[in-house]
BAMITOR-88420 format. One record per atom (N, C-alpha, C): x, y, z. Coordinates in steps of 0.2 Angstrom, whole numbers, plus 2048, in hexadecimal, padded with zeros to 3 digits. Each point is the difference from the previous one (the first is absolute). Example, Ala and Ser with C-alpha at 12.3 -4.5 7.8 and 13.67 -1.06 7.14 Angstrom:
! residues 2
<node east="842" north="7E4" up="827"/>
<node east="7FC" north="806" up="800"/>
<node east="804" north="806" up="800"/>
<node east="7FE" north="805" up="7FC"/>
<node east="804" north="806" up="801"/>
<node east="7FC" north="805" up="803"/>
END
This chain:
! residues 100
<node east="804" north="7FA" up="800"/>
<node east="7FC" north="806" up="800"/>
<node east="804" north="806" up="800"/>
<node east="7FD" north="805" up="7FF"/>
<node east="803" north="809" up="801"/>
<node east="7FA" north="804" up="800"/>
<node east="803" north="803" up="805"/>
<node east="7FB" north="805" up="803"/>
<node east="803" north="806" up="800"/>
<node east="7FC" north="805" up="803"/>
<node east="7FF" north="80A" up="7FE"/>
<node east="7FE" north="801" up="804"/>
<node east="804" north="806" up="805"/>
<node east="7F9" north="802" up="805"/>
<node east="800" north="809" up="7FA"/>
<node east="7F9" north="7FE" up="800"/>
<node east="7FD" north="807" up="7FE"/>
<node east="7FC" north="804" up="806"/>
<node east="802" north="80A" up="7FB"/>
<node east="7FD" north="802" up="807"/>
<node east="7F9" north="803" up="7FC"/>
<node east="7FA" north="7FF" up="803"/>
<node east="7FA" north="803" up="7FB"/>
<node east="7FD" north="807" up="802"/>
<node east="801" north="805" up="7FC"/>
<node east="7FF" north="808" up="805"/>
<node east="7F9" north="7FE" up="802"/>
<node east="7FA" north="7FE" up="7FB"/>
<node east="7FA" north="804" up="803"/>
<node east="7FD" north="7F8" up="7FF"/>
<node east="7F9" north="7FF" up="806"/>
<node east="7FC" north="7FA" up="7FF"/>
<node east="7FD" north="800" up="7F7"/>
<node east="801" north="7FB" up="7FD"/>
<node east="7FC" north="800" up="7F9"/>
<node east="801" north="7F9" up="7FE"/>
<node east="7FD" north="800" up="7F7"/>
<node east="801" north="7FA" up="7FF"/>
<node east="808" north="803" up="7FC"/>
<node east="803" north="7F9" up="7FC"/>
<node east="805" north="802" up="7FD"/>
<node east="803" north="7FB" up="7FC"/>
<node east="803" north="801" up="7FA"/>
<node east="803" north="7FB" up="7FB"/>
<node east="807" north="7FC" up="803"/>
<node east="802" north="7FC" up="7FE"/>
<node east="805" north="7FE" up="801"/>
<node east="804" north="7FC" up="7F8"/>
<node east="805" north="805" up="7FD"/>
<node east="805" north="7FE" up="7FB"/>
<node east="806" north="7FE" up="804"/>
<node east="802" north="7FA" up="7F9"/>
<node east="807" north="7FD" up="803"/>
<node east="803" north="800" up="7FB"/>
<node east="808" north="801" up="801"/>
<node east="805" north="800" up="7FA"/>
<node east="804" north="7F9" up="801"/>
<node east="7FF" north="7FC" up="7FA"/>
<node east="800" north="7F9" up="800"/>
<node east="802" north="7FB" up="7F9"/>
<node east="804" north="7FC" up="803"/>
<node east="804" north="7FC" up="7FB"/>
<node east="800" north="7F9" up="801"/>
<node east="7FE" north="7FB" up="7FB"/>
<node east="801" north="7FA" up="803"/>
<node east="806" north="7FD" up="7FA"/>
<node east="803" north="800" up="7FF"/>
<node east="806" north="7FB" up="7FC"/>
<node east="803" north="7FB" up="801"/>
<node east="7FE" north="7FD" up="805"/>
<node east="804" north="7FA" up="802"/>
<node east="7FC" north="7F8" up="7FC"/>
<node east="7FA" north="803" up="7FD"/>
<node east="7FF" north="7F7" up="7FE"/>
<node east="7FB" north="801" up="7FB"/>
<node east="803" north="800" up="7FA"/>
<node east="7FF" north="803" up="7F8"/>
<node east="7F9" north="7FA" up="801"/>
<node east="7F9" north="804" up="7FE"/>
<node east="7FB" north="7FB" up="7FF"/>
<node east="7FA" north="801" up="807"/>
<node east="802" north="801" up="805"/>
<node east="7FF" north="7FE" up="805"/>
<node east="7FD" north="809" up="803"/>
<node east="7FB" north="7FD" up="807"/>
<node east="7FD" north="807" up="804"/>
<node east="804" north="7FE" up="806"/>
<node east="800" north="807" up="803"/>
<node east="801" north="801" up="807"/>
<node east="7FB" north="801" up="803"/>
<node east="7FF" north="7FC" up="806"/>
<node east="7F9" north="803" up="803"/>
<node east="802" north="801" up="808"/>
<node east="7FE" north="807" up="800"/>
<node east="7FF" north="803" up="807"/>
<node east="7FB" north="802" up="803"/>
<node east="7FE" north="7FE" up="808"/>
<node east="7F9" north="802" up="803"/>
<node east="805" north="807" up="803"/>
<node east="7FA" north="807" up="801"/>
<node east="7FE" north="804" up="801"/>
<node east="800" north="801" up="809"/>
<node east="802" north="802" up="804"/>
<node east="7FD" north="7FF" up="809"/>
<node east="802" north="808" up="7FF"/>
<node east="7FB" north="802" up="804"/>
<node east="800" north="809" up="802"/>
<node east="7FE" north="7FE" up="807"/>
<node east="808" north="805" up="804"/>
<node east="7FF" north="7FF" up="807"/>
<node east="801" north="7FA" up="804"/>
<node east="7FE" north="7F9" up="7FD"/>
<node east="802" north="7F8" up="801"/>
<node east="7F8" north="7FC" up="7FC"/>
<node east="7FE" north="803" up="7FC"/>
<node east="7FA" north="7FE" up="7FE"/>
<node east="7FD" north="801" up="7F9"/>
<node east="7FE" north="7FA" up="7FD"/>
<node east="800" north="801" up="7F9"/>
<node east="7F7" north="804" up="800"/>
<node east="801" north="805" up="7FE"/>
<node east="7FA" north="806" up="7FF"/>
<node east="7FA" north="7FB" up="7FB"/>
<node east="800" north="7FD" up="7FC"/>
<node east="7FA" north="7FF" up="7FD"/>
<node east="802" north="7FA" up="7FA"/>
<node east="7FC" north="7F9" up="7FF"/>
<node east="803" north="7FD" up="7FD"/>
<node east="806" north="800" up="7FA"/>
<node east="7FD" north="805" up="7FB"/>
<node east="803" north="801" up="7FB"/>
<node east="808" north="801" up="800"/>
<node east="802" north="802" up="806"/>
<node east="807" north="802" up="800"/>
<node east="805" north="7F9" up="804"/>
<node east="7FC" north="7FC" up="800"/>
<node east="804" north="7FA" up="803"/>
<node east="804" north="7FB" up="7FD"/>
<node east="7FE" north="803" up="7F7"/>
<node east="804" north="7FD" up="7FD"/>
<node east="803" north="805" up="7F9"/>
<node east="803" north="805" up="800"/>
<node east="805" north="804" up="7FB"/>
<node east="805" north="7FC" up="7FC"/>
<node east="7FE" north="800" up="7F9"/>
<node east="805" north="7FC" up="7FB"/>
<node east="805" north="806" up="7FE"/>
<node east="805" north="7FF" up="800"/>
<node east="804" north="804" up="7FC"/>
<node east="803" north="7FB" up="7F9"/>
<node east="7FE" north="801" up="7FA"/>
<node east="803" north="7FE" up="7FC"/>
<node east="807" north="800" up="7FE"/>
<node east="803" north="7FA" up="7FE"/>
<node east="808" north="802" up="7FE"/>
<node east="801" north="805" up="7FA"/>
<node east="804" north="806" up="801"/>
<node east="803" north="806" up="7FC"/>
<node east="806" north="800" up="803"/>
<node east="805" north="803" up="7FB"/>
<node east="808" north="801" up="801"/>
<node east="7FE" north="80A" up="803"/>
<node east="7F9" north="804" up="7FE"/>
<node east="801" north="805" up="802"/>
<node east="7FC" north="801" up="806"/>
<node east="801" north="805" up="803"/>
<node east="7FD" north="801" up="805"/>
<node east="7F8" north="804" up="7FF"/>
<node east="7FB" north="7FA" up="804"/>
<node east="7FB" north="807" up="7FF"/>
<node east="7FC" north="801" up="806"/>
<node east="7FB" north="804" up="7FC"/>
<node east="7FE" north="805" up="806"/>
<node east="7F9" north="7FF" up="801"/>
<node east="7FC" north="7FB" up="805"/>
<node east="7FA" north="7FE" up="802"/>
<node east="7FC" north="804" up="803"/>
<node east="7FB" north="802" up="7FD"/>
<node east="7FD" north="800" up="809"/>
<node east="7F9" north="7FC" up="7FE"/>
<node east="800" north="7FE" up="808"/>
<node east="7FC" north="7FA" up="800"/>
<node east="7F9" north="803" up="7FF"/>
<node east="7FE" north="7FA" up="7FA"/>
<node east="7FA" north="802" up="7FF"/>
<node east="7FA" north="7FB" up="7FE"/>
<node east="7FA" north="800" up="7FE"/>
<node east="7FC" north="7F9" up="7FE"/>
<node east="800" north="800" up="7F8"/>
<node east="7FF" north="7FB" up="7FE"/>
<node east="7FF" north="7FB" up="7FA"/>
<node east="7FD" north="806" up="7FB"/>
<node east="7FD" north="807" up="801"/>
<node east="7FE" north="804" up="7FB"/>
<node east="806" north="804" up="801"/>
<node east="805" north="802" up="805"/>
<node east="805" north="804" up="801"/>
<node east="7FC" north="806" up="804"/>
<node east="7FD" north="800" up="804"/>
<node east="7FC" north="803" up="804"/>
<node east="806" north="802" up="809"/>
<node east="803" north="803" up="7FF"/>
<node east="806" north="800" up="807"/>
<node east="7FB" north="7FE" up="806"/>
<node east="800" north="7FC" up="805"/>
<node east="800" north="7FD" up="806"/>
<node east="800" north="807" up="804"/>
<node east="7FC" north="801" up="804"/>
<node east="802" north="805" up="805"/>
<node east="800" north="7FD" up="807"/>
<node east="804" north="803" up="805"/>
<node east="802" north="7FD" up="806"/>
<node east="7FF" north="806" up="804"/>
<node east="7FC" north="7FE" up="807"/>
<node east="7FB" north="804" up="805"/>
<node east="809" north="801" up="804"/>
<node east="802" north="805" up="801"/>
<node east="807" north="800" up="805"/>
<node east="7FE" north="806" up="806"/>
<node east="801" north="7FF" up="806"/>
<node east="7FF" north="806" up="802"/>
<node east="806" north="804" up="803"/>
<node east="801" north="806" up="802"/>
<node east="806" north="805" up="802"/>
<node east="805" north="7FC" up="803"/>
<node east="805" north="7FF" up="7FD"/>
<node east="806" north="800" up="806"/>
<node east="804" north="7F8" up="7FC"/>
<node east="803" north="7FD" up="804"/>
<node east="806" north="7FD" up="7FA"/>
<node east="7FC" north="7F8" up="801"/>
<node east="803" north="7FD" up="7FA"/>
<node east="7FB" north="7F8" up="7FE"/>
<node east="807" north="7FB" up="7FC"/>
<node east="7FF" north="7FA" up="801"/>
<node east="806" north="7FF" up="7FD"/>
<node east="7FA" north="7F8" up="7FB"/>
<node east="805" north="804" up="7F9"/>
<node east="7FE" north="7FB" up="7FB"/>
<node east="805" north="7FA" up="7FE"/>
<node east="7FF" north="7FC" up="800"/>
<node east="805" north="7FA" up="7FF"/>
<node east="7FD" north="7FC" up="7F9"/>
<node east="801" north="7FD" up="7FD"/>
<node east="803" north="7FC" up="7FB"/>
<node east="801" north="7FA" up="800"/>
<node east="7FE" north="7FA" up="801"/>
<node east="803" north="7F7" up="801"/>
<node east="7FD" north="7FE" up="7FB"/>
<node east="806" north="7FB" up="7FF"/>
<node east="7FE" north="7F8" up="7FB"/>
<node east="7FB" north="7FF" up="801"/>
<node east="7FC" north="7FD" up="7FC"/>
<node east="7FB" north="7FC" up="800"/>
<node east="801" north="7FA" up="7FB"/>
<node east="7FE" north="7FB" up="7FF"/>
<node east="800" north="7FD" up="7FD"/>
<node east="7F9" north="801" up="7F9"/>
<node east="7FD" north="803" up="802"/>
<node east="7F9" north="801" up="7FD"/>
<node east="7FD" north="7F9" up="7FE"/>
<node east="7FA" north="801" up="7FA"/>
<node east="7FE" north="7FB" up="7FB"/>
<node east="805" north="7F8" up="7FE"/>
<node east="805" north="805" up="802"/>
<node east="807" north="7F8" up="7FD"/>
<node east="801" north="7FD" up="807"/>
<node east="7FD" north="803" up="805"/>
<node east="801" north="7FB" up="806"/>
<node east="7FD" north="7FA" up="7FF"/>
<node east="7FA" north="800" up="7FF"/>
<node east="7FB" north="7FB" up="7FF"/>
<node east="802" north="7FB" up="7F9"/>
<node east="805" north="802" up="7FC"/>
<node east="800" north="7FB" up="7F8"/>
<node east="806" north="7FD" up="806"/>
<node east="805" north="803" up="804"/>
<node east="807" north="7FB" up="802"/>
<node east="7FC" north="7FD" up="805"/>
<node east="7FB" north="801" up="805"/>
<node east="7FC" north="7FA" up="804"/>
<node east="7FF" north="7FB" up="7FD"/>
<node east="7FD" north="802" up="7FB"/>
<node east="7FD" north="7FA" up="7FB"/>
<node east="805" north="7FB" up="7FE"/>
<node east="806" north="804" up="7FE"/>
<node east="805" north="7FB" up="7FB"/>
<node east="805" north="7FB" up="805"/>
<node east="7FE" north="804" up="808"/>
<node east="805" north="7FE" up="806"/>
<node east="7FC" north="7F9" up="802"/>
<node east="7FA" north="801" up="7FE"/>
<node east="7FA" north="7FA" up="803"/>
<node east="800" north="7FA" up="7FC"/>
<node east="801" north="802" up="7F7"/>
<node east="802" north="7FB" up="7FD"/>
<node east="805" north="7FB" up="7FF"/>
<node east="806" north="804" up="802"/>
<node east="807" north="7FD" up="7FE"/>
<node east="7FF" north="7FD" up="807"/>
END
């Protein structure tokens, strides 16, 4: 995982963009669950794919129309963290782990 502490001026909602690379596995997604403060805020973010690029890009988390995700934060500092997940491929290597 990697986290941030963020300081938030005013209570509101708010987007959250990430500057992001995954190159390590030509073909393949990264996938990282979302925790705000120690806690995944609403299903959708408990599984983020980064897809493999050699560049860097710039996300901000949003749904399947591209609608940015807004996140209720109130005044003062919150720490957003970042971790592995295995997502949707967890469940194909259970499977392949149960056959062999």
């Amino acid at each position: 995982w990697i986290e941030w502490q963020i300081e938030v001026p005013e209570d509101g909602f708010y987007e959250i963009t990430l500057k992001a690379r995954q190159n390590y596995t030509r073909g393949f997604v990264s996938n990282r669950s979302l925790y705000i403060d120690g806690s995944i805020p609403f299903k959708e973010v408990s599984e983020i794919s980064f897809k493999y690029s050699n560049e860097w890009n710039i996300l901000t988390l949003s749904d399947e129309n591209g609608t940015p995700y807004k996140f209720a934060l109130t005044k003062g500092t919150h720490t957003i963290r970042l971790q592995i997940t295995l997502g949707s491929l967890g469940k194909i290597l259970n499977q392949l782990e149960d056959s062999v």
